[in-house]
Short mmCIF file of the C-alpha atoms (twelve columns), coordinates in Angstrom:
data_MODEL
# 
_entry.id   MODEL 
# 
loop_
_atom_site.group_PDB 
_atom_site.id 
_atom_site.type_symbol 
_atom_site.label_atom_id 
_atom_site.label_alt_id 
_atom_site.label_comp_id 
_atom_site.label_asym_id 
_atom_site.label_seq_id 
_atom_site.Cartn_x 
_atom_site.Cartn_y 
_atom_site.Cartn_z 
_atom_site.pdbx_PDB_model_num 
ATOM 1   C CA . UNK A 1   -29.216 0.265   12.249  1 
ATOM 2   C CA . UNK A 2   -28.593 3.292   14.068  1 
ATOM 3   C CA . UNK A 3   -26.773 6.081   12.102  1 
ATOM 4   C CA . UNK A 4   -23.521 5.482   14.625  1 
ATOM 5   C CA . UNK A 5   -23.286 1.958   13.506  1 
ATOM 6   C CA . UNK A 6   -24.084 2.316   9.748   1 
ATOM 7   C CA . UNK A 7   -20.873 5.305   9.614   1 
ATOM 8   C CA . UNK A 8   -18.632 2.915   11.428  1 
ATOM 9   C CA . UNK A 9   -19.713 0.272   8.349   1 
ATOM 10  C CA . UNK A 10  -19.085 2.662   5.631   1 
ATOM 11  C CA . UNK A 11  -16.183 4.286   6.481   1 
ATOM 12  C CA . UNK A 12  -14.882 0.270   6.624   1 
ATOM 13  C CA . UNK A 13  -16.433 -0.383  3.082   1 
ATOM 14  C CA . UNK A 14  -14.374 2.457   1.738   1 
ATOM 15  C CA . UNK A 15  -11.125 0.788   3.252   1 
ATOM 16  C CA . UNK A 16  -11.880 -2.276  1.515   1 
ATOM 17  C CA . UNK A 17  -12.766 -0.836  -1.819  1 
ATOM 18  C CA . UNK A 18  -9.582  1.142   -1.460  1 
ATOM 19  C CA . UNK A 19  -7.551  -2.116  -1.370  1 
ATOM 20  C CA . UNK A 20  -9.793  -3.642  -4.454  1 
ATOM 21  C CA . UNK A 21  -9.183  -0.872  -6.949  1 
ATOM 22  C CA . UNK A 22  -6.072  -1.577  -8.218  1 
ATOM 23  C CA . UNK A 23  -6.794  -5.000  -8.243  1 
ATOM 24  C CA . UNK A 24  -10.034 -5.908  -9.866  1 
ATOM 25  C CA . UNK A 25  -10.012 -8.920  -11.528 1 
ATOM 26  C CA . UNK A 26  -7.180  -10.875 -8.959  1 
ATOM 27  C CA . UNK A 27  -7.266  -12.992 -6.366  1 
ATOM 28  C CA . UNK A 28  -6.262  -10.108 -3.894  1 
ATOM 29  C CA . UNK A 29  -9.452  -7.904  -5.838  1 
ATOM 30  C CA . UNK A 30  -11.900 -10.689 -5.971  1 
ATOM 31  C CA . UNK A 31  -11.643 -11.074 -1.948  1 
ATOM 32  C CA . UNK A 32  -11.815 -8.001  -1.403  1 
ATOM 33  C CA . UNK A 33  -14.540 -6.993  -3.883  1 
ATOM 34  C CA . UNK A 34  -16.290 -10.461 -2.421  1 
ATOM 35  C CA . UNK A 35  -15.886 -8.870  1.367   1 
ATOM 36  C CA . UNK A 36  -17.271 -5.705  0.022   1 
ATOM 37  C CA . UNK A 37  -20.322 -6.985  -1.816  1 
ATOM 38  C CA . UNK A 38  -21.134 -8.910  1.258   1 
ATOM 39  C CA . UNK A 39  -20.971 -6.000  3.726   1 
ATOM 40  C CA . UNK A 40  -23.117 -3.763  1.154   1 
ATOM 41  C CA . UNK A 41  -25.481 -6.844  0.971   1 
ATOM 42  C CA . UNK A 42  -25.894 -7.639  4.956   1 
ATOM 43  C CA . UNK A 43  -26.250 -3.947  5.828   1 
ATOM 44  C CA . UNK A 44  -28.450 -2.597  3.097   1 
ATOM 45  C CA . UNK A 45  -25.776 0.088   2.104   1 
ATOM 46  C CA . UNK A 46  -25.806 1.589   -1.656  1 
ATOM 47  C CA . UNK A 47  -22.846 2.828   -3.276  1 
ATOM 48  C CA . UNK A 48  -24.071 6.422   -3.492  1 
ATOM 49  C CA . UNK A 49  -23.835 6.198   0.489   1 
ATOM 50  C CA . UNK A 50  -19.588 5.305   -0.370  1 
ATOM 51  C CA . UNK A 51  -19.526 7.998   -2.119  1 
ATOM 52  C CA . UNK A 52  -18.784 11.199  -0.280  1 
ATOM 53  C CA . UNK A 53  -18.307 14.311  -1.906  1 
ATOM 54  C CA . UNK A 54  -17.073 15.669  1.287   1 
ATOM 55  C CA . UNK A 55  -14.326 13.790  1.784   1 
ATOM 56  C CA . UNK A 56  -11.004 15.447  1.238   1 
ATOM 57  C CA . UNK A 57  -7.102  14.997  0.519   1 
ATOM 58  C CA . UNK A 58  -4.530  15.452  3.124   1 
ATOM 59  C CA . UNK A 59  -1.510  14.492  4.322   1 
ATOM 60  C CA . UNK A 60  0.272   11.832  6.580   1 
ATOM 61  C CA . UNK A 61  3.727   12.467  7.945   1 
ATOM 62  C CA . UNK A 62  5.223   8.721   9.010   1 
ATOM 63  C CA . UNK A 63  8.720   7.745   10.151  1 
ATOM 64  C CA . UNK A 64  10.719  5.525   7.121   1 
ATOM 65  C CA . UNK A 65  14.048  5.787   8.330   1 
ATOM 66  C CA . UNK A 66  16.799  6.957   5.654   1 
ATOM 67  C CA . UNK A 67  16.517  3.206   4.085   1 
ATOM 68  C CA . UNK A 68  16.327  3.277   0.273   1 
ATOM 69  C CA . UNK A 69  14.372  0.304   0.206   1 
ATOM 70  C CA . UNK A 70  11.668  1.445   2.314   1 
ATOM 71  C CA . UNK A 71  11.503  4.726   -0.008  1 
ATOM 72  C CA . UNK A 72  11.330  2.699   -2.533  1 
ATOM 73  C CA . UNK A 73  8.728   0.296   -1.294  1 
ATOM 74  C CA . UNK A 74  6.711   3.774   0.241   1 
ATOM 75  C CA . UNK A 75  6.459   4.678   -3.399  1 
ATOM 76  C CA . UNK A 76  5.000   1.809   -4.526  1 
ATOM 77  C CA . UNK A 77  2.360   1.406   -2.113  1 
ATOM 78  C CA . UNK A 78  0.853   4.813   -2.385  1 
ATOM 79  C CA . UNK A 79  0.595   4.090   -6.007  1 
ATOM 80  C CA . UNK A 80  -1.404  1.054   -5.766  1 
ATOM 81  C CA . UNK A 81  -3.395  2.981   -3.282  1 
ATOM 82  C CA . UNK A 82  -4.173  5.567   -5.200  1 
ATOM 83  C CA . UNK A 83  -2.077  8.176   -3.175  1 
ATOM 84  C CA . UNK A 84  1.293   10.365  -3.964  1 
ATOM 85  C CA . UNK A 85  4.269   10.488  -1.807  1 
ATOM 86  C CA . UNK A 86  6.999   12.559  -1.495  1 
ATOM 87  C CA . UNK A 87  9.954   12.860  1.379   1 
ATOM 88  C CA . UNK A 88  10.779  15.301  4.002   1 
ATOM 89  C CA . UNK A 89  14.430  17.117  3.129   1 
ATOM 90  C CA . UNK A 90  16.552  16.756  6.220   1 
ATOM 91  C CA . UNK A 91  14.653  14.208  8.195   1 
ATOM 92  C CA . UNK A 92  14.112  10.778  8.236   1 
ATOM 93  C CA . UNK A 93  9.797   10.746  7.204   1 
ATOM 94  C CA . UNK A 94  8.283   10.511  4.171   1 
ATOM 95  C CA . UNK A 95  4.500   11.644  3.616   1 
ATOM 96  C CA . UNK A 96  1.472   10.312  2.020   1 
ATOM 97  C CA . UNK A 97  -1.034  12.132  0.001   1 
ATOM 98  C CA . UNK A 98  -4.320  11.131  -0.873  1 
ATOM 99  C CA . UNK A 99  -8.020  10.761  0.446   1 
ATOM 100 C CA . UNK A 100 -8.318  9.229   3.955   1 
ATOM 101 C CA . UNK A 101 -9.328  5.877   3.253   1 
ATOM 102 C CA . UNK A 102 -6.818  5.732   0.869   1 
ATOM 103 C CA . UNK A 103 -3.912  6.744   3.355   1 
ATOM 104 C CA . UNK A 104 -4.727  5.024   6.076   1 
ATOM 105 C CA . UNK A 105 -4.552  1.379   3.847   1 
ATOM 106 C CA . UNK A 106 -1.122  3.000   2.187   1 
ATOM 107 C CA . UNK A 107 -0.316  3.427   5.571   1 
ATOM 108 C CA . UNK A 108 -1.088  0.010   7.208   1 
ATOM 109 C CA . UNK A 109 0.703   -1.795  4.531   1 
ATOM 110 C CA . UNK A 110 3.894   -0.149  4.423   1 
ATOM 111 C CA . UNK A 111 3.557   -1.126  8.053   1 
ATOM 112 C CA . UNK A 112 2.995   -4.640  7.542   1 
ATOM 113 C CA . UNK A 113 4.896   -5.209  4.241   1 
ATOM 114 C CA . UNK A 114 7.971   -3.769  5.414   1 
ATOM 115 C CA . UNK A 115 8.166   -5.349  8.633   1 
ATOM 116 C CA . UNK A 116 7.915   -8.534  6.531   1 
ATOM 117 C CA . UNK A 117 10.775  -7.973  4.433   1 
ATOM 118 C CA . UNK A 118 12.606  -6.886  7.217   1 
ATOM 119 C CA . UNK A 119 11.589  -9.922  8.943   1 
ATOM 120 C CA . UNK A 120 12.698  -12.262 6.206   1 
ATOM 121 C CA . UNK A 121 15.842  -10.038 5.612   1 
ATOM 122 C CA . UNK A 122 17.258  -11.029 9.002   1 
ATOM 123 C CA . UNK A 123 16.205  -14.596 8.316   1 
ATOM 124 C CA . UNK A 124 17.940  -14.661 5.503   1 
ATOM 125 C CA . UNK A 125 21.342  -13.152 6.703   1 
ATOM 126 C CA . UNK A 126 21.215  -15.514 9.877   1 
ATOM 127 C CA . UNK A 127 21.683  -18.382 7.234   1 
ATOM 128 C CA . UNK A 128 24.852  -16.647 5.595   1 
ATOM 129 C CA . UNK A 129 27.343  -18.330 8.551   1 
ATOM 130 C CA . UNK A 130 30.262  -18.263 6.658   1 
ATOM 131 C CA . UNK A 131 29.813  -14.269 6.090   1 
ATOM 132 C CA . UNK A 132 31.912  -11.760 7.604   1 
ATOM 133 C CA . UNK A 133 29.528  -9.125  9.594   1 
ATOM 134 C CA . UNK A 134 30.441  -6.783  6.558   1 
ATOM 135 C CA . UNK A 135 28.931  -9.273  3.924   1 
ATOM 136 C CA . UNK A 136 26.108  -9.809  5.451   1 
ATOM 137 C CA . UNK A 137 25.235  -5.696  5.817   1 
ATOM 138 C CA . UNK A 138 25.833  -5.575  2.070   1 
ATOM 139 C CA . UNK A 139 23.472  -8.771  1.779   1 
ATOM 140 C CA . UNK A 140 20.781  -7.922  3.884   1 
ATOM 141 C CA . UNK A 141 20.606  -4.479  1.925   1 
ATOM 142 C CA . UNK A 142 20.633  -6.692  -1.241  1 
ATOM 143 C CA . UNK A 143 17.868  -8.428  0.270   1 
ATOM 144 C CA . UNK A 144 15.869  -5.934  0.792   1 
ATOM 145 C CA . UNK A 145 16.480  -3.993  -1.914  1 
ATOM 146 C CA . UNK A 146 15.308  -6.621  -4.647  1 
ATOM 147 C CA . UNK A 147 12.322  -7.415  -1.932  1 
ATOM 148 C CA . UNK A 148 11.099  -4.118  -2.812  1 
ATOM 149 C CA . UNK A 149 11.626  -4.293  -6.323  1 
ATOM 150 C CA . UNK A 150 9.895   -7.966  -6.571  1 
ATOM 151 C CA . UNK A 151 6.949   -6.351  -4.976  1 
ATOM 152 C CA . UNK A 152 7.212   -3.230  -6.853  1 
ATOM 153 C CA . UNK A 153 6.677   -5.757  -10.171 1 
ATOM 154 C CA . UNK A 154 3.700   -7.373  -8.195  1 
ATOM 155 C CA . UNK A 155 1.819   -4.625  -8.045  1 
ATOM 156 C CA . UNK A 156 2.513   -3.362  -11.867 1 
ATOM 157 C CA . UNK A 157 1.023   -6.680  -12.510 1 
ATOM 158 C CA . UNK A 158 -1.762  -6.454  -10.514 1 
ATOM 159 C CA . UNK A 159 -2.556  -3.151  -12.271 1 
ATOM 160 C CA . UNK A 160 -1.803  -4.207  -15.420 1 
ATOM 161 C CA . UNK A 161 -4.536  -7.188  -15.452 1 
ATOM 162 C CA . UNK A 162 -7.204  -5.139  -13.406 1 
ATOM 163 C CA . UNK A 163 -10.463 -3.867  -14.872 1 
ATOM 164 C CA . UNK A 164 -11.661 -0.560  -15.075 1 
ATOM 165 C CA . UNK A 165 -14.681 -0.762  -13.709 1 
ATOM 166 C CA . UNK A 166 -16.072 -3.893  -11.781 1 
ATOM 167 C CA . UNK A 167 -20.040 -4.695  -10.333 1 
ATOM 168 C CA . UNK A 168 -19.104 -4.046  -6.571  1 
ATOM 169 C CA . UNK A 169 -18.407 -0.106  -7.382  1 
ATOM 170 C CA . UNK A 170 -15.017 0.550   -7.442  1 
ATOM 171 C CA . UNK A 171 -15.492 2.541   -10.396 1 
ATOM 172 C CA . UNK A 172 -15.927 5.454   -7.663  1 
ATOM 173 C CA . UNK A 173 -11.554 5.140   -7.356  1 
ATOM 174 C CA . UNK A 174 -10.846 5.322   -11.270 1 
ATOM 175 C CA . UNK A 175 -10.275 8.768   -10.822 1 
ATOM 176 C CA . UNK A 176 -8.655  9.395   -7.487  1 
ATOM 177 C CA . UNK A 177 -5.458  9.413   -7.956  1 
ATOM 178 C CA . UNK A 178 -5.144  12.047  -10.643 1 
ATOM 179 C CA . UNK A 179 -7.062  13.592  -8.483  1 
ATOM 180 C CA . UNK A 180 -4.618  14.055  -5.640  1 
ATOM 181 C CA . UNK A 181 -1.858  14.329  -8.669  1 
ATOM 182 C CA . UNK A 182 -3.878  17.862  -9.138  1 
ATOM 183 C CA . UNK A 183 -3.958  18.289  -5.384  1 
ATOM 184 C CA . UNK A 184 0.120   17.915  -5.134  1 
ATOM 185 C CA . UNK A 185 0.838   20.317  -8.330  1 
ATOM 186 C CA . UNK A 186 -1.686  22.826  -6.754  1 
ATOM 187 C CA . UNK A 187 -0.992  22.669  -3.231  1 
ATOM 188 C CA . UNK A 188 2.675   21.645  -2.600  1 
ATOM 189 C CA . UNK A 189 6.459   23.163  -3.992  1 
ATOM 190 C CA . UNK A 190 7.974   19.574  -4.541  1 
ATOM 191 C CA . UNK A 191 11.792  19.290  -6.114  1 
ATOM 192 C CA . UNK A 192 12.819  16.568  -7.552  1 
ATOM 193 C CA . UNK A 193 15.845  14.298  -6.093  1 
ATOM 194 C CA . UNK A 194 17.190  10.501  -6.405  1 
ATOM 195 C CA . UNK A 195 18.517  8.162   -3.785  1 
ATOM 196 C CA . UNK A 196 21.042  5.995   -5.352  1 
ATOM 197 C CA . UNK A 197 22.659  2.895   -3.217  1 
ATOM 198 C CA . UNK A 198 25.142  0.231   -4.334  1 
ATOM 199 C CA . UNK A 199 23.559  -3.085  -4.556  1 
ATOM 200 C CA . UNK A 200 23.080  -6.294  -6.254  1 
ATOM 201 C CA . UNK A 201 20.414  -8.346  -7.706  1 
ATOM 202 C CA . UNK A 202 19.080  -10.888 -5.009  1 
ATOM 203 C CA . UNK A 203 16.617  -13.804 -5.851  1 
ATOM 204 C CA . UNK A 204 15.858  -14.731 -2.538  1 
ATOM 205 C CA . UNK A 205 15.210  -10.960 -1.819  1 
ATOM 206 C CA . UNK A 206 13.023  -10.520 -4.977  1 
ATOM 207 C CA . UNK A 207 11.301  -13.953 -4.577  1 
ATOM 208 C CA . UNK A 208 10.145  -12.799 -0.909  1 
ATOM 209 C CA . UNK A 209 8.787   -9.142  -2.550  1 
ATOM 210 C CA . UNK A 210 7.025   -11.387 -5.368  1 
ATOM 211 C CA . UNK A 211 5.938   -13.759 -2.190  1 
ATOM 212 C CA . UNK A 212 4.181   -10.827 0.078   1 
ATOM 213 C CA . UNK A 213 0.187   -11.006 0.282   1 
ATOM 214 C CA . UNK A 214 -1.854  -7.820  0.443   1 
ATOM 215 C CA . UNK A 215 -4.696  -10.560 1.592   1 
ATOM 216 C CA . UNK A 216 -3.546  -9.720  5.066   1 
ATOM 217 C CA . UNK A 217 -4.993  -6.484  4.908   1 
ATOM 218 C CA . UNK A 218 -8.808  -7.505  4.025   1 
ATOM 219 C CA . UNK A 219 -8.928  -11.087 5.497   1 
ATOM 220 C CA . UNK A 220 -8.097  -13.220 8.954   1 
ATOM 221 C CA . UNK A 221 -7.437  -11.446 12.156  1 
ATOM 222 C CA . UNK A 222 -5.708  -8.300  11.078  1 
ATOM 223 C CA . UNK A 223 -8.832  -7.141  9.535   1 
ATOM 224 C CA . UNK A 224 -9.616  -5.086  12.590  1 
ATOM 225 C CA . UNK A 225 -6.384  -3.275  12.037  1 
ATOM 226 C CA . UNK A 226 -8.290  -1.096  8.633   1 
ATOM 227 C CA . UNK A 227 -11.345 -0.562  10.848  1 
ATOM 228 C CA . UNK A 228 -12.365 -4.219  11.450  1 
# 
C-alpha cells in the first residue's frame, strides 16, 4: 500500500474511532468499533500508527443561526465528540474546539442531526391544521427545543453505559477532551452568558431527539461524507 493510500486510511480510522469513544459498549460503539477493527485488520494498520503526537487543536467557525435549539444541540455534540464550544458575541456562528478528527465528526453531525430535527419540525407543524400561523411558530420552537433536549439525554446515556477502555483502541480518546478543556483555559478569554427562550415540553419533539441515529455517520452511503 503506497504511503498516499495508507494516510487517506488512517486519517478515516481516526474519524471512526472519534465517533466510537463515547460510545463503547452500544449499538452506535459496537458498529463503529466493528468498522474500525475491520479497517485496522484489512490494511495491516496498528494503533500506534492512529496515534499522532503531531496532531493538534484548533478551531472551526460554522454558521448556527441565533436558534437556541441549535446552541443547544451544538453543545451537546462537541461533548460527545470530545470537543468544546463556545459562541461568537454579535454574530450568528458558534465555534468548535478540539483535535481535527474530532471537529470535523462534531461538525458533520450537527449538520445532519439538525437538519433532521428541522426536517421533522416542519413535519410536525404541517399536521397542526387547526393552528393559527402564531401557534404553530411557538410549536415548532417547542418542537425543536425538546428535540434537542431528547437527544441531549441520548447521548448522557450513551456516555453513561460506555467503557473506558475497549480492544479496538479507543483508549487513545480517554483523555482528549480535557485536553482541549486545557487548550480553551490557556488559549482563549471566554465569558460566560445564557440564552433563555420561552417554551414548553413537547413529546413528539423529545421522542424525535431520543429517535435520531448517529449510525448515519459510520454506516450506509453517507459514510463518504467523514472521509469515506
Amino acid at each position: 500500500m503506497q504511503d498516499k493510500d495508507k494516510k487517506s486510511i488512517i486519517e478515516k480510522l481516526k474519524k471512526v474511532l472519534a465517533l466510537a469513544a463515547g460510545a463503547a459498549g452500544t449499538p452506535e460503539g459496537e458498529l463503529a468499533a466493528k468498522k474500525a477493527n475491520d479497517l485496522m485488520t484489512k490494511h495491516a494498520i496498528k494503533m500506534v500508527e492512529i496515534s499522532d503526537e503531531s496532531e493538534t487543536i484548533g478551531k472551526l467557525r460554522l454558521e448556527i443561526g441565533h436558534s437556541t435549539w441549535k446552541r443547544r444541540l451544538l453543545h451537546s455534540v462537541a461533548g460527545y465528540c470530545n470537543c468544546s464550544n463556545y459562541y461568537v458575541s454579535g454574530s450568528s456562528q458558534g465555534a468548535l474546539v478540539g483535535y481535527g478528527a474530532d471537529v470535523e465528526v462534531a461538525e458533520y453531525l450537527f449538520g445532519i442531526i439538525s437538519d433532521e430535527i428541522l426536517r421533522k419540525s416542519k413535519a410536525y407543524t404541517r399536521r397542526l391544521k387547526w393552528c393559527d400561523k402564531g401557534q404553530k411558530r411557538k410549536a415548532g420552537n417547542d418542537f425543536r427545543l425538546s428535540a434537542a433536549k431528547g437527544f441531549n439525554d441520548k447521548l448522557i446515556a450513551l456516555t453513561v453505559t460506555a467503557s473506558t477502555l475497549d480492544q479496538t483502541g479507543t483508549a487513545i480518546m480517554v483523555n482528549r477532551k480535557s485536553e482541549v478543556q486545557n487548550w480553551v483555559k490557556e488559549n482563549l478569554k471566554l465569558y460566560s452568558g445564557r440564552t433563555s427562550t420561552s417554551s414548553e415540553y413537547n413529546s413528539a419533539g423529545y421522542k424525535c431527539g431520543q429517535g435520531v441515529s448517529l449510525n448515519s455517520g459510520i454506516s450506509g452511503g453517507t459514510t463518504a461524507k467523514i472521509g469515506g
